[in-house]
N, C-alpha and C positions, 0 to 999 in steps of 0.2 A: 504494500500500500504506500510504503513510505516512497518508493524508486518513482510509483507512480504519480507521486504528488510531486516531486521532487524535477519531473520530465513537464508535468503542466505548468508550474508555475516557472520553472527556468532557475530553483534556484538549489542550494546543497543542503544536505540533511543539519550539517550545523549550523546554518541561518531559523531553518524550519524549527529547531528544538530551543533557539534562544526566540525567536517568536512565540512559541507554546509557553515559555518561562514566564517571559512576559504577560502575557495576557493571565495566565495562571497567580499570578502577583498583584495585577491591578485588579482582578477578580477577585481576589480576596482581601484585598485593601476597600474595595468597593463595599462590599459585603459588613467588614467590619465596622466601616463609618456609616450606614446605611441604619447596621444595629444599635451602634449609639445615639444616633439622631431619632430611632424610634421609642428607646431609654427615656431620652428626653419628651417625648410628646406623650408619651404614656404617663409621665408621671412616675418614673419606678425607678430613678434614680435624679440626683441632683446633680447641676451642672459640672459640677468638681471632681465628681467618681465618675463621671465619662470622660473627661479630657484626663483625669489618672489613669482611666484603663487604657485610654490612646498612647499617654508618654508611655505607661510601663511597658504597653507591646511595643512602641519603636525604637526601648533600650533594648529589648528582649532579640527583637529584630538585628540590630544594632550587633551585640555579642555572637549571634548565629553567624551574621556575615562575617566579621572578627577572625571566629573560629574556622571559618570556611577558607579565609584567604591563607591562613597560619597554618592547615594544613598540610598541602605537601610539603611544605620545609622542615616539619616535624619529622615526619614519613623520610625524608630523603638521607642518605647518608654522610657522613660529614668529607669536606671535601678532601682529597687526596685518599681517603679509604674506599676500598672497592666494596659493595654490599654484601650482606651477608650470603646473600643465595651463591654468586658468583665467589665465594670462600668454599662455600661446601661441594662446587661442583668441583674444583681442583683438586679437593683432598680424597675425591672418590675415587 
């Protein structure tokens, strides 16, 4: 499916999968201020515990992407050592 979308629209499967990020992101960014503004009209919470539960999820967001970018450099190995895998194949 994906070869085939990938042939009509003209473009490659990593454009296609940061577009799907995308919309998948502002859909749920939508969604969540959609639910605080209904919060609000309802009466079921006060103005101050929606715009707290907005900042806490865009620390929370905030730290995830953090952790995302910090990742492979965690993962990689330190420079001038070759990784472990490529240690255990020589000694076999």
């Amino acid at each position: 499916m994906t070869s085939l979308t990938e042939r009509i629209l003209g473009v490659s499967g990593s454009v296609l999968l940061a577009v799907w990020a995308a919309l998948l992101a502002a859909g749920a960014a939508l969604i969540a201020f959609v639910t605080g503004l209904t919060r609000l009209y309802l009466a079921a919470h006060w103005m101050t515990d929606v715009l707290g539960g907005w900042a806490l999820a865009g620390v929370w967001d905030c730290l995830l992407i953090i952790c995302y970018l910090l990742a492979p450099r965690a993962a990689a190995p330190p420079r001038g050592r070759p990784a472990p895998a490529a240690v255990y194949r020589e000694a076999a």
